[in-house]
C-alpha positions in Angstrom: 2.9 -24.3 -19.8 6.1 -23.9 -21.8 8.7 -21.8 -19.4 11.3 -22.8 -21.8 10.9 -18.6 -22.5 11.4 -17.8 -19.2 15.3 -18.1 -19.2 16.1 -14.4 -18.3 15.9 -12.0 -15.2 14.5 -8.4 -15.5 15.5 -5.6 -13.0 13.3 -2.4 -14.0 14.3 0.5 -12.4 11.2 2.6 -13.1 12.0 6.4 -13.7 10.6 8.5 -10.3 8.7 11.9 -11.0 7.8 14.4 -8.9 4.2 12.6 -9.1 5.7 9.3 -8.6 7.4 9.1 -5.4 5.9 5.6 -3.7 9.1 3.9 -4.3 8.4 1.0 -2.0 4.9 0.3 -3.1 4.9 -2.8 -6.0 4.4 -2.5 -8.9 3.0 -6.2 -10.4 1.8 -7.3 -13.1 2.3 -9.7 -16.3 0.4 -11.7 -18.5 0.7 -16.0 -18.8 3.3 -16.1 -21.4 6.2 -15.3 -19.9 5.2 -14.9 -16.0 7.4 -11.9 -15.0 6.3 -11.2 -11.9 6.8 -7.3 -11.2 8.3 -6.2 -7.8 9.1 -3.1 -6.2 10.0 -2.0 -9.8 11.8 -4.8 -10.6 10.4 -8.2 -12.2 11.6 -11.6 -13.0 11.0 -14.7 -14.6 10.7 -17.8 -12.6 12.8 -21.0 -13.9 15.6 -22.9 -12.3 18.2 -21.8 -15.5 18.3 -17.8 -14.3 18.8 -18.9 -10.2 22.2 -18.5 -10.8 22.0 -15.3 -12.2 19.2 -13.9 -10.1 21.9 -14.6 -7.2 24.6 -13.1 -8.8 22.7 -9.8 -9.7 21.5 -9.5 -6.3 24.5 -10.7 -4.0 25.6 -7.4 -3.4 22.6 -6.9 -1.5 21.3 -9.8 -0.5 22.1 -9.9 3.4 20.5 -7.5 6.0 22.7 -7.9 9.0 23.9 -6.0 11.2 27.5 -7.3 11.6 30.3 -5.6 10.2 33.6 -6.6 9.6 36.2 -8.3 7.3 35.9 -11.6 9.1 31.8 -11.6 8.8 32.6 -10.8 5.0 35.0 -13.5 4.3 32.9 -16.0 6.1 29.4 -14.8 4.1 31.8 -15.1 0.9 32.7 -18.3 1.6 29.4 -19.7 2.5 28.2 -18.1 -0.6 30.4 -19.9 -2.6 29.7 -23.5 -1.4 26.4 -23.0 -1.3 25.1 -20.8 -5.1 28.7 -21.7 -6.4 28.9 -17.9 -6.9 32.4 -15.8 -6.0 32.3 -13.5 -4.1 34.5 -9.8 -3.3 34.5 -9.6 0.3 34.3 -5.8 -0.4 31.3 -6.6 -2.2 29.3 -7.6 0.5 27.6 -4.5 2.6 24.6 -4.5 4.9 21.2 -4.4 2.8 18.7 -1.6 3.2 16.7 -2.2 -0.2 13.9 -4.2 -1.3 16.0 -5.9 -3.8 18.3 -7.2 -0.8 14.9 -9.1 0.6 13.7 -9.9 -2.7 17.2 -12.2 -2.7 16.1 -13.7 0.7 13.0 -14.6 0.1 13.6 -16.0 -4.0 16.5 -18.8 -2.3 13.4 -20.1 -0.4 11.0 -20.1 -3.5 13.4 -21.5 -6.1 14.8 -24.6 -3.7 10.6 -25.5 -3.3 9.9 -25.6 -6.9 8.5 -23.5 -9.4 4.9 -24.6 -8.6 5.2 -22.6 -5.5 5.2 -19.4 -7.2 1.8 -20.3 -7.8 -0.1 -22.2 -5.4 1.5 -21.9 -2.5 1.7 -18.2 0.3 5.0 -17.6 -0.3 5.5 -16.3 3.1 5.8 -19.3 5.7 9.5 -20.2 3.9 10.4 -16.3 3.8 9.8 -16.3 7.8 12.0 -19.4 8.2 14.8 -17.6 6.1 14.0 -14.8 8.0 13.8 -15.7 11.6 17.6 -14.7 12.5 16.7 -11.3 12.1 14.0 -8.7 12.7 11.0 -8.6 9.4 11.2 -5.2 8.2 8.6 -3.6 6.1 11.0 -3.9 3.1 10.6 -7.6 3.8 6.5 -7.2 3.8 6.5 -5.5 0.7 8.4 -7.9 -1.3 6.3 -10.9 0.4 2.9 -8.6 -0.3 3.9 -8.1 -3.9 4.8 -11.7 -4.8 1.9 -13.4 -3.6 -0.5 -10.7 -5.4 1.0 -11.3 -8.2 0.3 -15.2 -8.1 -2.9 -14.2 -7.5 -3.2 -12.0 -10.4 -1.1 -14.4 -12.4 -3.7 -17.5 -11.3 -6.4 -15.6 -12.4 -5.3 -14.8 -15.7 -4.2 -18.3 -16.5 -7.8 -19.3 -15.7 -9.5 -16.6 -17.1 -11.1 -15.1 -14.1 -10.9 -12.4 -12.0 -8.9 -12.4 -8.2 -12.5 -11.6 -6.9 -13.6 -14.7 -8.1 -10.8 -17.0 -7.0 -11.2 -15.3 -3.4 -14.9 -16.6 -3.2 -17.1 -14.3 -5.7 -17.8 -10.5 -5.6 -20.7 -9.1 -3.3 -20.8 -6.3 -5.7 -20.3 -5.2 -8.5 -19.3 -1.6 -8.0 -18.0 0.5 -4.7 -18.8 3.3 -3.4 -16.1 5.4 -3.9 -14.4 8.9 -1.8 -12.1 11.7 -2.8 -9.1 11.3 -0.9 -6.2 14.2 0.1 -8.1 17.1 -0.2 -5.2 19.0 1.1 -3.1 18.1 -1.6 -4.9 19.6 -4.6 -8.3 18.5 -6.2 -8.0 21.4 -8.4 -7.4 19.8 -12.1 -6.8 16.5 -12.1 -3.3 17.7 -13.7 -1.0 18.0 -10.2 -0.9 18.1 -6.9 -0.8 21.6 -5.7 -1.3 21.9 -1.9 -4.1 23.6 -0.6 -3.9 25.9 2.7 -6.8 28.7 3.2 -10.7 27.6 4.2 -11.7 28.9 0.7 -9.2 26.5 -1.0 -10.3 23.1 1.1 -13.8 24.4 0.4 -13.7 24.8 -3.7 -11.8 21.5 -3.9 -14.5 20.2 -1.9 -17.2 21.5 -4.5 -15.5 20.1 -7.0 -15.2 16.5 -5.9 -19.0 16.7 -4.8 -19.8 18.0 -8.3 -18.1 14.9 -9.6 -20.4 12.5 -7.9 -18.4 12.0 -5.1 -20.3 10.8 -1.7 -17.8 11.8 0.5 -14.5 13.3 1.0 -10.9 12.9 3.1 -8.7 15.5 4.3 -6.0 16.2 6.7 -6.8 19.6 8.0 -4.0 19.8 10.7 -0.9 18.6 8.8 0.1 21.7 7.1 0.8 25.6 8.4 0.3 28.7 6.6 3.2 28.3 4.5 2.3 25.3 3.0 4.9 23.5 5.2 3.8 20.4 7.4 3.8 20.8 10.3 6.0 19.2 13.1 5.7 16.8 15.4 6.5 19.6 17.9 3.0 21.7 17.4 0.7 18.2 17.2 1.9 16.3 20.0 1.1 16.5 23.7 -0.5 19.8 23.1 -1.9 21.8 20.2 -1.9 25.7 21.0 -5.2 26.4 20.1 -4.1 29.4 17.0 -3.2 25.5 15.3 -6.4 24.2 16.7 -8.1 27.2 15.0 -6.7 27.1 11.4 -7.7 23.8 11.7 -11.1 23.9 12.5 -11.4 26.6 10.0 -10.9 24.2 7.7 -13.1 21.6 8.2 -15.9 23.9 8.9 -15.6 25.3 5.4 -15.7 21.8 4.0 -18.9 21.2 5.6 -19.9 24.2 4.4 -19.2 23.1 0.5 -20.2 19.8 0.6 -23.5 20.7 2.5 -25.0 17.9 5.2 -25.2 14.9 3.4 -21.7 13.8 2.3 -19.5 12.5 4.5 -16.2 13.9 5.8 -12.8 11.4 6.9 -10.7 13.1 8.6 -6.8 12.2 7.9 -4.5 13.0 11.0 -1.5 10.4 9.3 -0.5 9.9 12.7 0.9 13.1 13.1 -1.4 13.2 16.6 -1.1 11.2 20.0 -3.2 10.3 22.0 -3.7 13.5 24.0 -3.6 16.0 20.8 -6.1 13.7 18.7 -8.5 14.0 21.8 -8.1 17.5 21.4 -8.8 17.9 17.8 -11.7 15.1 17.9 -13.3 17.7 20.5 -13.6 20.2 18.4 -14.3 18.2 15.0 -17.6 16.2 16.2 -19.3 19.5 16.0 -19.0 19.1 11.8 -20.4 15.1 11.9 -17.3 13.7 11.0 -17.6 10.6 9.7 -14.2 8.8 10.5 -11.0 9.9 12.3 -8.1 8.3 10.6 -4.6 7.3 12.1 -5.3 9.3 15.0 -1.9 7.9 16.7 0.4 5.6 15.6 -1.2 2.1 16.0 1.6 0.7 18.0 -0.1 1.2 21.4 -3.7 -0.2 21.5 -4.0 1.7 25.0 -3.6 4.9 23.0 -6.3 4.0 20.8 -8.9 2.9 24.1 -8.2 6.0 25.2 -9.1 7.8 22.3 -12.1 5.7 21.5 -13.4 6.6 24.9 -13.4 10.6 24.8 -14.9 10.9 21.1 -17.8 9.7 19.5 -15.8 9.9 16.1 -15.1 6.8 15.1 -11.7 5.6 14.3 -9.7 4.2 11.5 -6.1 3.0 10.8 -4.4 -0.2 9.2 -1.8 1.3 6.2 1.2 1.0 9.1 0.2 -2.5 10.4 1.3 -5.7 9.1 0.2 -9.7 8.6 -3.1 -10.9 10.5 -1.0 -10.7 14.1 -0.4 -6.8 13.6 -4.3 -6.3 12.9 -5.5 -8.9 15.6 -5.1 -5.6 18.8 -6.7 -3.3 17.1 -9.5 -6.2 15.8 -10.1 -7.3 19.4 -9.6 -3.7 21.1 -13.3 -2.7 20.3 -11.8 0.5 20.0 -11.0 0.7 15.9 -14.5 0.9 13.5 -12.4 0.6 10.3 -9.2 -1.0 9.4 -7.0 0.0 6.1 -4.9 -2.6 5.0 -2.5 -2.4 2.5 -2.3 -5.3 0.0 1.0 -3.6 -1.3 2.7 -4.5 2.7 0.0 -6.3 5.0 1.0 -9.4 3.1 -1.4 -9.4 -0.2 -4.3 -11.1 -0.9 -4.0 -13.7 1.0 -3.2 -11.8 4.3 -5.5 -8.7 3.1 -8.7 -11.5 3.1 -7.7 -13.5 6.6 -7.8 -9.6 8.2 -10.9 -8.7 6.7 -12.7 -12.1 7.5 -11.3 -11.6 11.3 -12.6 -7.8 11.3 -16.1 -9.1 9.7 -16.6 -11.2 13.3 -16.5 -7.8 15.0 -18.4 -5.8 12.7 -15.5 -3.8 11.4 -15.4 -2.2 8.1 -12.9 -2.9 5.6 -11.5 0.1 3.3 -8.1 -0.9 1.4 -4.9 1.8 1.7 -4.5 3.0 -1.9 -2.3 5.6 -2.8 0.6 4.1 -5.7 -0.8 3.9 -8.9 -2.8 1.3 -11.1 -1.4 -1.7 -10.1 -2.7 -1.1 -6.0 -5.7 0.5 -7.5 -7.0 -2.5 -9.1 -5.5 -4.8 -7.0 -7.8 -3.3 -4.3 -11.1 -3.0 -6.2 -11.2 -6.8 -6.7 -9.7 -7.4 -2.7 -13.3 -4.7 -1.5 -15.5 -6.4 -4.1 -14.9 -10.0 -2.9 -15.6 -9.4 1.6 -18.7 -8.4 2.9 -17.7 -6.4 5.3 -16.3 -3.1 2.6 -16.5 0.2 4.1 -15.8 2.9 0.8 -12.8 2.8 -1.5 -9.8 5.4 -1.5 -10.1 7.5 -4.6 -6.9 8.8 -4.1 -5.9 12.2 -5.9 -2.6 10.6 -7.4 -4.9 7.7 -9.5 -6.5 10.7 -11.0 -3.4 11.9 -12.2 -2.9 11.3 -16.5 0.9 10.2 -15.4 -0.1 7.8 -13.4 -3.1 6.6 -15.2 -1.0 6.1 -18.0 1.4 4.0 -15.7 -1.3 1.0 -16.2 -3.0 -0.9 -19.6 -6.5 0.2 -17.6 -8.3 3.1 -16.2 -11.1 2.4 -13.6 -12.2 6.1 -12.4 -15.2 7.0 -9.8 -18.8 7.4 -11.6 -21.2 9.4 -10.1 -19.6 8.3 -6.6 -19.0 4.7 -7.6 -16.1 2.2 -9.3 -17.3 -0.4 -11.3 -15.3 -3.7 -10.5 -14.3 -5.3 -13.8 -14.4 -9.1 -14.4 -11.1 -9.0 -16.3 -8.5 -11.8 -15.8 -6.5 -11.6 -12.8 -6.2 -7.8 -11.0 -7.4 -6.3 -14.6 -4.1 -4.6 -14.7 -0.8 -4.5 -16.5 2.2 -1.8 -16.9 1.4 0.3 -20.1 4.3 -0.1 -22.8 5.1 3.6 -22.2 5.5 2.3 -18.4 7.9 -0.2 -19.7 9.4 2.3 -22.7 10.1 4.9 -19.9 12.1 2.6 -17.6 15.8 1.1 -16.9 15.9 -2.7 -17.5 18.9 -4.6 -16.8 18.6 -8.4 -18.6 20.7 -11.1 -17.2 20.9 -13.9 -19.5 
């Protein structure tokens, strides 16, 4: 492989809409011949001749401490110096909040192994030990969970097969596939225009039944009348019941449009506790609901115990936990039917497949968190099509969207209730040129 082209660095800052707001999710992609490697909205080129530049570009940002101070600054600045031979404002150095910052972090690790790291080897055991002086934040998850899909996608598309095949083969072909965030829309496929009265969650239901799908995913609670959400003041510790009502109004009129036989998730986005999703789960098995997701923030397996043991719903979470040790609680708990990782911050493929092969040991279903666009979209349809243990796939609302299909060289979109997986190279995705035409890109020769 000649990386001889490889002798730049390219920060994209991608252009946000209205529509487009998952700033933190990646966006990866790239094709053999010049291995950028697309994270967070930024991508780069691999190869020893840019390190210095890559370090330069992102010193600014590059440390996540907590200390303050002019002597902390001066001593960073010196180190820096002896160590990337790069000068250097004391001024210059401020405490890191951004994904770039961890991008850094983790690249000084990956570049002093050797560029056949980038693609055979996790990429996460050297981040940890660059890491271990300070707490892993989910800024540092998502740039570990982007580069390592990205060697997968990059693997498979230098050997011409797809990610489902290097993680062991599919065990199907296509996947059942739901309508996801009824609340927010389902009216065109053009936006995302909220939806508050029965009658509304009841026609977008109709509508997403009458285009094949087999079941459907709402949060019925989140917003008021207004169109507000609601706070965490009116759905914890105790839902007066004129919430309770509005509420239940809602679900029974999407049982109502979609008649008995397709299934209803319903979305609480953690917005419950353990006391108020009791409540709610009281009055919602009446309407055979068929999952009841992030009931309470997963932090707490007790709180999830206790709600598993006053509700015959069962429960769902997994897009707030992180790595193999965050899922192994809820795995072991008994108290969790289906976990939803995210490949863009549970750690990738390689962490997404570990979790799902623990879950499989306790008959746990599998359904991937999708919600930011192409790149997650396909990234997850060959992640479901490779375990045995798949539960349904998120057809979120925003994939439907022409401005974020158009985000991505590809458009998978549900068929009569079902995705077809496609054998292409890699994750079966790249960034559109208008994706690339539309954003900022800073080269650093």
């Amino acid at each position: 492989m000649n990386r001889e082209k490889t002798t730049r660095v390219r920060l994209v800052d991608r252009k946000h809409t209205n529509s487009i707001k998952w700033d933190l999710m990646p966006m990866i992609g790239g094709t053999p011949e010049d291995l950028p490697l697309w994270i967070a909205d930024m991508d780069f080129a691999v190869c020893p001749e840019v390190t210095k530049a890559l370090r330069a570009a992102c010193a600014q940002q590059a440390f996540g401490y907590t200390f303050q101070g002019d002597v902390f600054k001066e001593a960073v600045s010196g180190w820096f110096k002896r160590r990337h031979d790069v000068m250097l404002e004391p001024s210059w150095i401020v405490p890191c909040q951004s994904v770039l910052g961890a991008m850094q972090i983790l690249m000084d690790a990956l570049l002093e192994e050797g560029d056949g790291v980038m693609l055979f080897t996790p990429v996460y055991p050297p981040f940890y030990e660059i890491t271990a002086h300070r707490k892993l934040q989910r800024n540092d998850l998502t740039i570990i969970s982007a580069i390592d899909t990205a060697i997968w996608d990059l693997k498979g598309k230098l050997l011409g097969v797809s990610v489902a095949t290097l993680l062991g083969g599919k065990h199907r072909t296509k996947l059942r596939s739901y309508a996801s965030q009824i609340q927010m829309g389902w009216k065109d496929n053009q936006s995302v225009a909220p939806n508050e009265s029965p009658e509304e969650f009841k026609e977008a239901c109709q509508r997403v039944v009458s285009m094949g799908y087999t079941a459907v995913k709402a949060n019925v609670i989140g917003l008021n009348e207004q169109k507000q959400r609601r706070t965490y003041q009116e759905t914890m510790s105790y839902i007066e019941k004129s919430v309770l009502k509005r509420a239940e109004q809602r679900l029974a009129a999407m049982r109502d449009g979609v008649g008995p036989d397709v299934g209803i998730i319903m979305e609480n986005h953690c917005i419950t506790d353990g006391n108020t999703a009791i409540q709610f789960a009281r009055i919602a098995e009446e309407y055979d609901v068929m999952l009841m997701e992030e009931p309470a923030v997963p932090t707490n397996i007790e709180v999830f115990n206790k709600i598993a043991s006053y509700t015959s719903i069962p429960l769902a979470t997994g897009e707030h936990t992180y790595l193999r040790s965050g899922f192994r609680p809820l795995i072991e708990s008994g108290s969790v039917s289906v976990l939803q990782p995210d490949l863009g911050n549970c750690g990738g493929f390689t962490e997404a497949k570990k979790i799902a092969d623990h879950a499989a040991q306790y008959d746990i279903g599998i359904q991937a968190h999708v919600c930011s666009g192409p790149i997650s979209h396909a990234a997850s349809l060959q992640f479901e099509a490779a375990i045995p243990n798949f539960y349904y796939h998120e057809g979120h609302l925003t994939n439907t969207l022409p401005q974020i299909i158009e985000m991505g060289t590809e458009d998978y979109p549900t068929v009569n209730g079902y995705i077809e997986v496609p054998d292409k190279p890699g994750i079966g995705m790249d960034l559109s040129e208008k994706a690339l035409k539309e954003a900022n890109i800073i080269t650093i020769q």
